[in-house]
KOLDREN-839739 format. One record per atom (N, C-alpha, C): residue in one letter; x, y, z. Coordinates in steps of 0.2 Angstrom, whole numbers, padded with zeros to 4 digits, always signed. Example, Ala and Ser with C-alpha at 12.3 -4.5 7.8 and 13.67 -1.06 7.14 Angstrom:
<atoms>
A+0066-0028+0039 A+0062-0022+0039 A+0066-0016+0039 S+0064-0011+0035 S+0068-0005+0036 S+0064+0000+0039 
</atoms>
This chain:
<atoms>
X+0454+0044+0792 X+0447+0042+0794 X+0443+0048+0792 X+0438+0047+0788 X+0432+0054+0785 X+0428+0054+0793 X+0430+0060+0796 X+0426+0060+0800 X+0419+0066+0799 X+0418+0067+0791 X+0411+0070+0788 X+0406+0066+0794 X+0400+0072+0794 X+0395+0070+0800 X+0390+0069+0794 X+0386+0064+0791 X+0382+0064+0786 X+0375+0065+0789 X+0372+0069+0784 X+0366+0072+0786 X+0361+0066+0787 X+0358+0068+0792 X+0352+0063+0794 X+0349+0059+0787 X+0344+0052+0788 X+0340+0051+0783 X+0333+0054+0783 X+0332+0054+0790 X+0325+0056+0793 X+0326+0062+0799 X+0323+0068+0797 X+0323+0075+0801 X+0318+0077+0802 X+0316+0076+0809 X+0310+0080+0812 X+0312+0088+0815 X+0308+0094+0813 X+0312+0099+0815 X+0305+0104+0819 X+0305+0103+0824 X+0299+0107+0828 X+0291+0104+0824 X+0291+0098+0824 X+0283+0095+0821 X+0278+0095+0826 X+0273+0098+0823 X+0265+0099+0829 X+0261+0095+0822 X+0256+0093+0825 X+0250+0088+0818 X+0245+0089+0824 X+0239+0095+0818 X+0232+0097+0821 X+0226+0092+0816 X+0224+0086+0817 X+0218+0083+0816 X+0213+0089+0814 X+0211+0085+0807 X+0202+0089+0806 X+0198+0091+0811 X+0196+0097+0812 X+0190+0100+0818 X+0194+0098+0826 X+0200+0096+0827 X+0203+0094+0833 X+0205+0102+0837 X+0202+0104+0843 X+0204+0111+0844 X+0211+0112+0848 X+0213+0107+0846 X+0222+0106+0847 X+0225+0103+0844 X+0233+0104+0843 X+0238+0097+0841 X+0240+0094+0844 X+0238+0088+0843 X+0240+0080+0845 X+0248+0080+0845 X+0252+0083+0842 X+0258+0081+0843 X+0262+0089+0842 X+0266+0091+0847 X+0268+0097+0848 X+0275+0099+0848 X+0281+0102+0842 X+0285+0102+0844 X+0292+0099+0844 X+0291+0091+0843 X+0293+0086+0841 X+0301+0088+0836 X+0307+0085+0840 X+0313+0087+0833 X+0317+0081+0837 X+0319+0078+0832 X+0322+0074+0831 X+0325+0070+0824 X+0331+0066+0825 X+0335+0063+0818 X+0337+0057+0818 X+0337+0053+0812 X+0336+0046+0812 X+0342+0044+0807 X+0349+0044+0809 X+0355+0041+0805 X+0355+0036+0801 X+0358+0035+0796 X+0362+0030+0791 X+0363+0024+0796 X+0358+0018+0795 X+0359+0013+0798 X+0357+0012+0805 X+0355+0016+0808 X+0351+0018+0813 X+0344+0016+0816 X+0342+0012+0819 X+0336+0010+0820 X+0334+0013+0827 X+0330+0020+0827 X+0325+0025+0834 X+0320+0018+0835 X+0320+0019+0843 X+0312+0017+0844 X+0310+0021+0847 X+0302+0023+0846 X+0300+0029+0848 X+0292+0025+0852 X+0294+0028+0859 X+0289+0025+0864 X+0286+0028+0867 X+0280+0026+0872 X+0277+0028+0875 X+0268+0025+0873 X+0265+0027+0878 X+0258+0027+0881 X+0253+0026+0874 X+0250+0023+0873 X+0244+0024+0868 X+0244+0035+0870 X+0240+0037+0862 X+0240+0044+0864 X+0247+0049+0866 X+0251+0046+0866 X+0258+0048+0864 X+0261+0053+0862 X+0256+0049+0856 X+0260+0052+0849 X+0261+0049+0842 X+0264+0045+0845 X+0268+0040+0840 X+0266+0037+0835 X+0260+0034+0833 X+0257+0033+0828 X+0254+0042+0823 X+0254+0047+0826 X+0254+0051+0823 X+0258+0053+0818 X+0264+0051+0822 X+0270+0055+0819 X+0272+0051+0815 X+0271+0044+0813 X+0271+0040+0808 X+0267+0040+0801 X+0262+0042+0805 X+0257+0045+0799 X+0258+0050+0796 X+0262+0055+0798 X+0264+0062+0796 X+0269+0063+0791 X+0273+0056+0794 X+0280+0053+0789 X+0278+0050+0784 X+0274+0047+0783 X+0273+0045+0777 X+0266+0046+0771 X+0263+0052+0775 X+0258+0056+0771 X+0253+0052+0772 X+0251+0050+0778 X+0245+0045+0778 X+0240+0047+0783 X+0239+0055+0787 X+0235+0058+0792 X+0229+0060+0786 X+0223+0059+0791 X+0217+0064+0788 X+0216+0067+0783 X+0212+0069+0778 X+0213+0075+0775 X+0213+0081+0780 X+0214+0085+0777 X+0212+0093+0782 X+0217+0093+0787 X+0222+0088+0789 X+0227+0090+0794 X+0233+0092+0794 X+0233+0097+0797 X+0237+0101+0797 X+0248+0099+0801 X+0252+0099+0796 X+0258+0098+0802 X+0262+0105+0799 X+0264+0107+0807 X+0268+0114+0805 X+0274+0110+0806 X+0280+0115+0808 X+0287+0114+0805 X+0288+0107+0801 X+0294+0106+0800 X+0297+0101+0793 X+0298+0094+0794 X+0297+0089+0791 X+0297+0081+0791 X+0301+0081+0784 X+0308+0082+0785 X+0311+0079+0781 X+0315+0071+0780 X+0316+0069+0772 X+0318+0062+0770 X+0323+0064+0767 X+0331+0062+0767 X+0336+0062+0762 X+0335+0071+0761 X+0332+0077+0765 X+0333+0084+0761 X+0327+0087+0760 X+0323+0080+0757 X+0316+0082+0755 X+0310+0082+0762 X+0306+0088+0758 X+0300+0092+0765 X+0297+0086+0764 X+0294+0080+0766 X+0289+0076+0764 X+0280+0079+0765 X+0283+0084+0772 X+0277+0086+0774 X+0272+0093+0769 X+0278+0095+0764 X+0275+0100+0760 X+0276+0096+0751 X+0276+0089+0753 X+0277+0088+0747 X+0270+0086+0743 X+0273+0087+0734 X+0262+0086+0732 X+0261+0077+0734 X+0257+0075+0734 X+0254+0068+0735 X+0257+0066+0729 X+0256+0066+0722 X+0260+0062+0718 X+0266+0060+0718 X+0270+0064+0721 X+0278+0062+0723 X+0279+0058+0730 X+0273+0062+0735 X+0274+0056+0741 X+0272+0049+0740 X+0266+0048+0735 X+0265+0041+0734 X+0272+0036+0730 X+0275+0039+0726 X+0280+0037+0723 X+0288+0033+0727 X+0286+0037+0734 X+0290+0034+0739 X+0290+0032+0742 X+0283+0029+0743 X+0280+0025+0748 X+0279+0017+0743 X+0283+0012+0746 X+0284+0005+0745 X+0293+0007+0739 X+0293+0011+0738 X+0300+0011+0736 X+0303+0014+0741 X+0306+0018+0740 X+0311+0022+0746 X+0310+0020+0754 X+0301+0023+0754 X+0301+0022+0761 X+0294+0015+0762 X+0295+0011+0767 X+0291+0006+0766 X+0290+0005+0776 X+0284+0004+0774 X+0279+0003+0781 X+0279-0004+0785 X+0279-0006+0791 X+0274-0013+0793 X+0268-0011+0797 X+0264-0012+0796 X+0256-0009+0801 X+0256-0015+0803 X+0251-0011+0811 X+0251-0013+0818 X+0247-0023+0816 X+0242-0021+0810 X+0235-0026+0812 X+0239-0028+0805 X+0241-0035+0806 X+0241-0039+0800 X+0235-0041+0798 X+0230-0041+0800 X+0223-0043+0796 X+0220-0040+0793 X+0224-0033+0793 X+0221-0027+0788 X+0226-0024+0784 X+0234-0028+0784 X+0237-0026+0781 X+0237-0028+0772 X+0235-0032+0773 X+0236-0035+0763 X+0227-0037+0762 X+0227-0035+0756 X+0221-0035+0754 X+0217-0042+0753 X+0213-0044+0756 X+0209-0051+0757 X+0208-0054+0751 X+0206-0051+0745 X+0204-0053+0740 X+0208-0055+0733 X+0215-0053+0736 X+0221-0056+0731 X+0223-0060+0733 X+0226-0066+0729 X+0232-0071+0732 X+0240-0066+0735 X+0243-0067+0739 X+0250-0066+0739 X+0254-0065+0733 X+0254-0071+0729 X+0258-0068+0725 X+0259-0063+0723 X+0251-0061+0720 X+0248-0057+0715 X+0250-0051+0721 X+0249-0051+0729 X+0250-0046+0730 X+0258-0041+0732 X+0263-0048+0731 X+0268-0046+0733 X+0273-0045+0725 X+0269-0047+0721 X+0273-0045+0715 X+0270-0037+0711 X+0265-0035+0713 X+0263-0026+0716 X+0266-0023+0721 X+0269-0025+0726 X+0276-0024+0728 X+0281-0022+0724 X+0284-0023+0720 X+0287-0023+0716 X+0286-0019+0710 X+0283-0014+0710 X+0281-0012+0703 X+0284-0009+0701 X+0288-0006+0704 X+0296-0001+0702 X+0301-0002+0700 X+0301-0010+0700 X+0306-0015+0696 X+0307-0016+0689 X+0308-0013+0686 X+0305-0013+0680 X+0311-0017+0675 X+0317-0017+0680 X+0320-0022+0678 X+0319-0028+0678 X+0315-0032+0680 X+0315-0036+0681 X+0305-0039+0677 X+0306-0045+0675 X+0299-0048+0673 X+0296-0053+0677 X+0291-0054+0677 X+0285-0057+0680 X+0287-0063+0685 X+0292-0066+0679 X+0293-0070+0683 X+0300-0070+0687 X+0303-0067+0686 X+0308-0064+0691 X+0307-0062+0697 X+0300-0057+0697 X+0299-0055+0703 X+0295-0060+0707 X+0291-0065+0705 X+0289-0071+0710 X+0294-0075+0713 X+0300-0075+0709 X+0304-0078+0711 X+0308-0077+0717 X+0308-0071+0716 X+0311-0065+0720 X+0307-0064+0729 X+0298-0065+0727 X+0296-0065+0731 X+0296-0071+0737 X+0296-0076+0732 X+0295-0081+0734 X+0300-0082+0741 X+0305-0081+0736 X+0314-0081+0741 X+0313-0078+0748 X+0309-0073+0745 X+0310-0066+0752 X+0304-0072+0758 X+0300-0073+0755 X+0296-0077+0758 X+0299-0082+0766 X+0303-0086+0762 X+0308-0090+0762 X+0311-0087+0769 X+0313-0082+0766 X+0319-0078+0771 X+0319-0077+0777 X+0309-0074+0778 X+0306-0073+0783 X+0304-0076+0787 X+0306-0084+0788 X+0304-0091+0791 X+0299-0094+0789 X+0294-0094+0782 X+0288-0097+0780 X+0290-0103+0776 X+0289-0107+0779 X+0289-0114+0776 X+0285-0114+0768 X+0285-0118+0765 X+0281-0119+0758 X+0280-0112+0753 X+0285-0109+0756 X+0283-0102+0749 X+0279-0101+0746 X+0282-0109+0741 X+0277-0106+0733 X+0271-0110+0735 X+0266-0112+0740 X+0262-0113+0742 X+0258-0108+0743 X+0262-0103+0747 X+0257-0097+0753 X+0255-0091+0745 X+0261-0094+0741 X+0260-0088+0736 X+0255-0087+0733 X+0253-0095+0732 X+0245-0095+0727 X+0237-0095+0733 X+0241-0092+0739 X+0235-0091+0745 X+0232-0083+0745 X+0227-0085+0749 X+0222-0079+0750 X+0224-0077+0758 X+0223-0072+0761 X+0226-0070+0768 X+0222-0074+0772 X+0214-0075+0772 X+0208-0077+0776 X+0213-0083+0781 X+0217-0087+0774 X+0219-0094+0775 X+0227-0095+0780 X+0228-0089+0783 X+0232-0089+0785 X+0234-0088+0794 X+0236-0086+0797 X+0235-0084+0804 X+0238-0078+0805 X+0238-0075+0812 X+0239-0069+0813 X+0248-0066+0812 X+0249-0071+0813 X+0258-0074+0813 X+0262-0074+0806 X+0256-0078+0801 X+0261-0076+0795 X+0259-0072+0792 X+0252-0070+0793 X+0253-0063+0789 X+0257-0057+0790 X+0257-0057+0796 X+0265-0051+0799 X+0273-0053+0795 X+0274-0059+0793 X+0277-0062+0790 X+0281-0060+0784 X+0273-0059+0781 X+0271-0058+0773 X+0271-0052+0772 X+0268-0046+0778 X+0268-0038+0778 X+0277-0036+0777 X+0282-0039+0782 X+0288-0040+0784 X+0291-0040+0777 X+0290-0047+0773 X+0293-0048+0767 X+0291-0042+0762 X+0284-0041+0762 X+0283-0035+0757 X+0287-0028+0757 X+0287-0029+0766 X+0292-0022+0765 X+0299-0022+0763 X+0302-0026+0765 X+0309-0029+0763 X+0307-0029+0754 X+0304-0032+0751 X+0305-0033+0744 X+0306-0025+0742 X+0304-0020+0744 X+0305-0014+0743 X+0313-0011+0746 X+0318-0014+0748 X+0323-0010+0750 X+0323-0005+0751 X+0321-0003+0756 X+0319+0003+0757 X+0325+0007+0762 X+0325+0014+0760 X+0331+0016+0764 X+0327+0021+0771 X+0320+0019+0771 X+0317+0021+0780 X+0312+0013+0780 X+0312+0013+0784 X+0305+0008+0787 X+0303+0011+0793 X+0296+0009+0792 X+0293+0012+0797 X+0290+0006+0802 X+0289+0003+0807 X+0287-0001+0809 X+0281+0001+0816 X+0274+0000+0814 X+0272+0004+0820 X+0267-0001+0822 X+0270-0003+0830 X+0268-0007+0833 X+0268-0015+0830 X+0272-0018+0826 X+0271-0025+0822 X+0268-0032+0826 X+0271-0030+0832 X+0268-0038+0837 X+0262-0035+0842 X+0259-0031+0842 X+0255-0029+0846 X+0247-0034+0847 X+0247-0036+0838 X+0242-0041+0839 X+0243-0048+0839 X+0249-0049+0842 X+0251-0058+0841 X+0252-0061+0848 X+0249-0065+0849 X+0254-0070+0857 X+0260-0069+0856 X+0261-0071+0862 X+0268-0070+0863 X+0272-0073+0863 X+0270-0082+0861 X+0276-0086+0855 X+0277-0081+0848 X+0272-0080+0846 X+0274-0079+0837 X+0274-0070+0840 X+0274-0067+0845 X+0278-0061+0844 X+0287-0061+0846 X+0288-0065+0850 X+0294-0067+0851 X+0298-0070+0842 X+0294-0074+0839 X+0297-0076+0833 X+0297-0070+0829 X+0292-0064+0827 X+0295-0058+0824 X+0299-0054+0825 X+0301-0054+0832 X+0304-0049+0835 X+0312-0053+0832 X+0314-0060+0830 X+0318-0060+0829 X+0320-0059+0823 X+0314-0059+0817 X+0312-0059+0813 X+0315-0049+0809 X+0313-0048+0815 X+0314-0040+0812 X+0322-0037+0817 X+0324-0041+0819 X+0331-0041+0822 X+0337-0042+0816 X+0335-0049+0811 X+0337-0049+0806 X+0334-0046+0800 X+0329-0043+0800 X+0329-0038+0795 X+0333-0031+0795 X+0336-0031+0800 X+0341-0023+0802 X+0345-0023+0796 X+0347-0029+0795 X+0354-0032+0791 X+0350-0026+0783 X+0346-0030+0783 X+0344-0028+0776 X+0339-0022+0771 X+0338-0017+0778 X+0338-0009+0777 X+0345-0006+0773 X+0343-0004+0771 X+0349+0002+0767 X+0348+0007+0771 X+0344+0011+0773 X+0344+0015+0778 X+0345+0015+0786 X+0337+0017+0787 X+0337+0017+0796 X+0329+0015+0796 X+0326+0013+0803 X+0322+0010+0805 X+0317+0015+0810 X+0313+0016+0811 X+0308+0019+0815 X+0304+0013+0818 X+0306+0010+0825 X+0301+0007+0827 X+0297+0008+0832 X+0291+0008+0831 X+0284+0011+0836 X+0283+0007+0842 X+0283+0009+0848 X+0280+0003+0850 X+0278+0005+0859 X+0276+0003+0864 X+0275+0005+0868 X+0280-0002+0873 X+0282-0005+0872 X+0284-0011+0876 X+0293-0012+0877 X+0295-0008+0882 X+0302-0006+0883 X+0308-0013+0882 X+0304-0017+0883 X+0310-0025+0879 X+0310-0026+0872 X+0305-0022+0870 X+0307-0023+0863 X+0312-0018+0860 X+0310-0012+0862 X+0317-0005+0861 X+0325-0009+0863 X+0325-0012+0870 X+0334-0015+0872 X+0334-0020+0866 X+0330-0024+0864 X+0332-0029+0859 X+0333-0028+0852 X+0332-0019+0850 X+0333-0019+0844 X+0332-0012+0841 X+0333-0009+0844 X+0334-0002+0843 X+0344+0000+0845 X+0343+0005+0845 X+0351+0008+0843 X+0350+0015+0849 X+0345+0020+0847 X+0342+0025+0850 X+0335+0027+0851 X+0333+0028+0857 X+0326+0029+0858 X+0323+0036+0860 X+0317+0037+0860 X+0313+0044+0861 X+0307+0042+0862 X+0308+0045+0868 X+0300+0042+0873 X+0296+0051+0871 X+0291+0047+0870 X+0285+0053+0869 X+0279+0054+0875 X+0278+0059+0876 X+0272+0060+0879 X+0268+0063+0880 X+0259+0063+0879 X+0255+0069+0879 X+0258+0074+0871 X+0259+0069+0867 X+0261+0074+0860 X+0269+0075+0860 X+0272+0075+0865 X+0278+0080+0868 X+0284+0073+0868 X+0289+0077+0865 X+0297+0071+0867 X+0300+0073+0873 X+0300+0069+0877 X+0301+0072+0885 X+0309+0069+0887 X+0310+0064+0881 X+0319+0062+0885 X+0322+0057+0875 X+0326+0057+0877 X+0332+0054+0870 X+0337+0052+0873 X+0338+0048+0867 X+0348+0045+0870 X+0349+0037+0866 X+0353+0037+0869 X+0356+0028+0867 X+0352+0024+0870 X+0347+0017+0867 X+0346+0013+0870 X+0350+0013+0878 X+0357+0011+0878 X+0358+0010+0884 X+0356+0017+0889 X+0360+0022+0889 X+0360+0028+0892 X+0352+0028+0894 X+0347+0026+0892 X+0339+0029+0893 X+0338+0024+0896 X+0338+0017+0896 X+0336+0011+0899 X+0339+0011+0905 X+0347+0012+0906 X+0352+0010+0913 X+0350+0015+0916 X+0348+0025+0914 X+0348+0028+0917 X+0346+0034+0917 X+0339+0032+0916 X+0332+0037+0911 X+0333+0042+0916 X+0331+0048+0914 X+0334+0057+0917 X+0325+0058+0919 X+0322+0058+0916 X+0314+0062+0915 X+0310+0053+0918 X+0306+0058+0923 X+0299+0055+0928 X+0297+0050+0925 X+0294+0052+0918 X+0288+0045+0914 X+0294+0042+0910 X+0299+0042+0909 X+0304+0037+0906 X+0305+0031+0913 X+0307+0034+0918 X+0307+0029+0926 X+0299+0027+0925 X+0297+0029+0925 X+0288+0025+0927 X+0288+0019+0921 X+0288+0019+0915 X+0287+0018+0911 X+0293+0011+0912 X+0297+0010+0914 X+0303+0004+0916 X+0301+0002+0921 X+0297+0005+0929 X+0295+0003+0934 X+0291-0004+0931 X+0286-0001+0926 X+0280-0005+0924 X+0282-0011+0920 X+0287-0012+0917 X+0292-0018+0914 X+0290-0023+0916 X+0288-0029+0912 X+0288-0036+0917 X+0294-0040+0917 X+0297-0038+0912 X+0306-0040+0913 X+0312-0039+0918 X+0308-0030+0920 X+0312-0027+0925 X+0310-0029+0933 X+0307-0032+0933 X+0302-0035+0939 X+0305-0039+0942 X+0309-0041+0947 X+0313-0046+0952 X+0310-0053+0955 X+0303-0049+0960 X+0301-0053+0963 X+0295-0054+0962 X+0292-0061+0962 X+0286-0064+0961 X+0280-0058+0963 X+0276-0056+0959 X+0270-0052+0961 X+0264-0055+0958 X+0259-0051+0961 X+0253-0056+0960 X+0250-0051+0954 X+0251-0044+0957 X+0251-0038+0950 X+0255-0034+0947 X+0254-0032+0941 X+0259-0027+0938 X+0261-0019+0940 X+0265-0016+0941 X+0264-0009+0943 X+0260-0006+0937 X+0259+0002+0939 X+0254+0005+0932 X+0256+0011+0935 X+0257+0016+0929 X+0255+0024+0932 X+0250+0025+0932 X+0249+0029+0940 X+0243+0031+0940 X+0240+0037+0938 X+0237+0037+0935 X+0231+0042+0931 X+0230+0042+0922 X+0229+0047+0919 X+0231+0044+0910 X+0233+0051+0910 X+0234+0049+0901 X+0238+0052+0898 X+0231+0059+0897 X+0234+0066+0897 X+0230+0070+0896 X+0227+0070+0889 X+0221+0072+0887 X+0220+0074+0880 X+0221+0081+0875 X+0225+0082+0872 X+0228+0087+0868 X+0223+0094+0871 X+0218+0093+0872 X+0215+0100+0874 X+0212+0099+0879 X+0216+0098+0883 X+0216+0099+0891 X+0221+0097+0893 X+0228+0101+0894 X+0234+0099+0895 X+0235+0104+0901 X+0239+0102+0906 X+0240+0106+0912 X+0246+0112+0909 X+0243+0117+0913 X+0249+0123+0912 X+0256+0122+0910 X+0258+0118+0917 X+0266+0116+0917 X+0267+0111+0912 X+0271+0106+0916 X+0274+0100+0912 X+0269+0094+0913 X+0267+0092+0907 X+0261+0089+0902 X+0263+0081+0908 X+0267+0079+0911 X+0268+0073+0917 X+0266+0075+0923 X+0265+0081+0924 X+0267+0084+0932 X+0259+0079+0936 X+0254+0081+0933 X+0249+0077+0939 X+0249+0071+0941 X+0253+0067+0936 X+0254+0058+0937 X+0263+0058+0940 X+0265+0065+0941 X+0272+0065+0943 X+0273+0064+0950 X+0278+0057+0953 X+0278+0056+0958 X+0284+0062+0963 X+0288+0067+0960 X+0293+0070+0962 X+0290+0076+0960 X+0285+0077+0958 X+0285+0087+0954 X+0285+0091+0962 X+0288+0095+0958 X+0288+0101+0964 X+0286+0107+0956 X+0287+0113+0965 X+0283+0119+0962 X+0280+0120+0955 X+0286+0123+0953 X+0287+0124+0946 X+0286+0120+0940 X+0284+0113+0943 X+0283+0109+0938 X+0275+0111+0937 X+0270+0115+0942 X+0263+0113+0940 X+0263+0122+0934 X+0266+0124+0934 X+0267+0130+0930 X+0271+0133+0924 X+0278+0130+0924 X+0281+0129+0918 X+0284+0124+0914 X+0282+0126+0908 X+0283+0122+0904 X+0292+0119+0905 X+0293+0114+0907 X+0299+0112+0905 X+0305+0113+0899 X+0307+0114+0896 X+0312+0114+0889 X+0315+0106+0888 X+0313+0104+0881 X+0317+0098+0880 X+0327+0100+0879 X+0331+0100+0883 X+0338+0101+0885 X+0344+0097+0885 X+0348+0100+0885 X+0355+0093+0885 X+0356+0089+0893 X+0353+0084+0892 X+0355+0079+0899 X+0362+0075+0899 X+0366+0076+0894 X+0373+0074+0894 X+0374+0073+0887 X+0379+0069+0886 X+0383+0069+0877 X+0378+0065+0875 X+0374+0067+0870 X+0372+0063+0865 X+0363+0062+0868 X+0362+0067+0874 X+0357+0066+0876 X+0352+0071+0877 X+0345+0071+0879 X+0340+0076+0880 X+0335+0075+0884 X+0333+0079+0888 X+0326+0078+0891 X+0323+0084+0893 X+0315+0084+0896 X+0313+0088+0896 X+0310+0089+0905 X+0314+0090+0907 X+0312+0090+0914 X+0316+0094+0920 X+0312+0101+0926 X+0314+0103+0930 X+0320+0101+0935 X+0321+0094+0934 X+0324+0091+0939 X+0331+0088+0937 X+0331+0089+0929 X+0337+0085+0927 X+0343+0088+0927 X+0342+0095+0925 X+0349+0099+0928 X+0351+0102+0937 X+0347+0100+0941 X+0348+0103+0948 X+0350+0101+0953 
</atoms>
C-alpha cells in the first residue's frame, strides 16, 4: 500500500483579504487544505467570510485588495499570480457556480452559444462536438428537451434551471476545484432540494475537490466530506463532517446546530437564533471575536485571543474551553 501523503489541491496558509479603503481585513488568518477528491463545506453567518475567501481563490475581489499570506492551487500562489494566467484557469482547471442564477449566464446569448464558450479550451474538439457534448451535459443535469433549452435565452427560463445550466457549464469544464458558493440560496425549497441532489451526483465527476459555501448546516451532512466553520473573518473549529456535526468543540459551531430546523424535535412556533450579530471587521472585541454572543465565556474569553488548536485527530478549533 503507497501510504505517500499527496499534497493538497487547494492551501490556504495564514490568509487576511483587506477590501479597497476598508480599515480592516474581512478575513484574518485563515489556513486551511482541500484534498484529492475531497469536497470542504465552509460555513457560517452572512459576514463570515466565506464568500471572501472564494473570491480571493479565484481572483475575483475588488481592485485594490489586498490578501496577505498564500492561496495556493496544485503548488501555484493564485494570490500572487499575474491576472493573465489566473484567467486561464478559471472555467478550465478551476470552475465556479454562483449564488444568483439570474446573474450567472449572460441574458443576451442563447445557451448554446453560451455553453459552447465554455468550452473554448477544447480545441480538440469542433463546433459541433462541443454542442453535442453540451447538450448531453444538459441531459445529465435533469433538463428535459436539451436541444430545446439550447437554442433559449435565460429571461425564458426559471430560477431552477438556470442553476441547472450554471451546474452543467461548470462540469463541462472538468475542473479539478469547484467552487460552489451558496447555489440553492435563491431557489424554494422543491427545486433547492432537486440541486442539492443534483450537485451530490456531480461529486462523481470533479477530478479534484469541491469548495462548498453555504450557511445551511443540512446541506454540509449531505455532501461534504470535511467542514470549516468561520467567523467574524476567523476559522474557529474544523474536522470531518461527522466529528463537527455529532460533536462540535467551539460555542458558535453548537449555536449554529441549535438553530437547525432538522435538528429541532418538537413542534415550535419559532426558530431558535443567536443572539446579537456578527461584529464588523473594525470593531472586533479584544478577546475572542464570539465571546459577547457567547453563552459560556468566561474570563478570559473577553481578553484573549483564543488560538485556532488541535481538538483531537484530524481536528481544530479555536476556543478557551476546548482543552480544560
Amino acid at each position: 500500500m503507497n501510504n505517500l501523503v499527496r499534497e493538497p489541491i487547494l492551501s490556504l496558509d495564514d490568509v487576511s483579504i483587506t477590501y479597497p479603503g476598508a480599515p480592516a481585513p474581512a478575513v484574518r488568518g485563515v489556513t486551511l487544505d482541500v484534498a484529492q477528491g475531497e469536497t470542504l463545506g465552509l460555513v457560517g453567518e452572512s459576514g463570515s467570510g466565506k464568500s471572501s475567501l472564494a473570491a480571493a481563490i479565484i481572483g475575483l475581489l475588488p481592485d485594490g485588495s489586498q490578501i496577505g499570506g498564500t492561496v495556493r492551487f496544485e503548488g501555484r500562489d493564485l494570490a500572487h499570480m499575474p491576472a493573465r494566467t489566473l484567467r486561464a484557469l478559471r472555467g478550465t482547471e478551476i470552475a465556479t457556480i454562483a449564488q444568483d442564477p439570474f446573474t450567472a449566464l449572460n441574458p443576451i446569448m442563447r445557451i448554446g452559444r453560451q455553453l459552447d464558450e465554455f468550452q473554448h479550451w477544447r480545441g480538440d474538439l469542433n463546433r459541433a462536438e462541443r454542442r453535442a457534448r453540451a447538450t448531453d451535459m444538459l441531459a445529465q443535469v435533469g433538463l428535459s428537451d436539451p436541444e430545446v433549452r439550447m437554442t433559449q435565452y435565460p429571461h425564458q427560463m426559471s430560477g431552477g434551471i438556470l442553476q441547472r445550466i450554471a451546474i452543467a457549464a461548470a462540469l463541462l469544464a472538468e475542473p479539478k476545484l469547484l467552487i460552489a458558493d451558496e447555489p440553492t440560496t435563491a431557489l424554494d425549497a422543491t427545486t433547492e432540494a432537486q440541486i442539492l441532489g443534483i450537485m451530490a451526483d456531480a461529486k462523481a465527476r470533479v477530478r479534484g475537490a469541491t469548495v462548498f459555501i453555504t450557511h445551511d448546516i443540512s446541506v454540509v451532512e449531505r455532501l461534504c466530506d470535511r467542514v470549516a466553520v468561520l467567523y467574524a473573518g476567523e476559522l474557529v473549529e474544523s474536522g470531518t463532517v461527522a466529528q463537527v456535526l455529532e460533536a462540535p468543540k467551539h460555542p458558535y459551531t453548537q449555536a449554529l446546530l441549535a438553530c437547525d430546523p432538522a435538528r429541532i424535535g418538537k413542534p415550535t412556533r419559532s426558530l431558535p437564533t443567536i443572539p446579537g450579530t456578527v461584529p464588523a471587521p473594525d470593531n472586533l472585541p479584544q478577546g475572542c471575536v464570539f465571546a459577547p454572543r457567547c453563552p459560556v465565556a468566561i474570563e478570559c474569553c473577553e481578553t484573549i485571543r483564543p488560538k485556532l488548536e488541535s481538538a483531537g485527530p484530524g481536528r481544530r478549533a479555536a476556543c478557551h474551553l476546548v482543552n480544560t
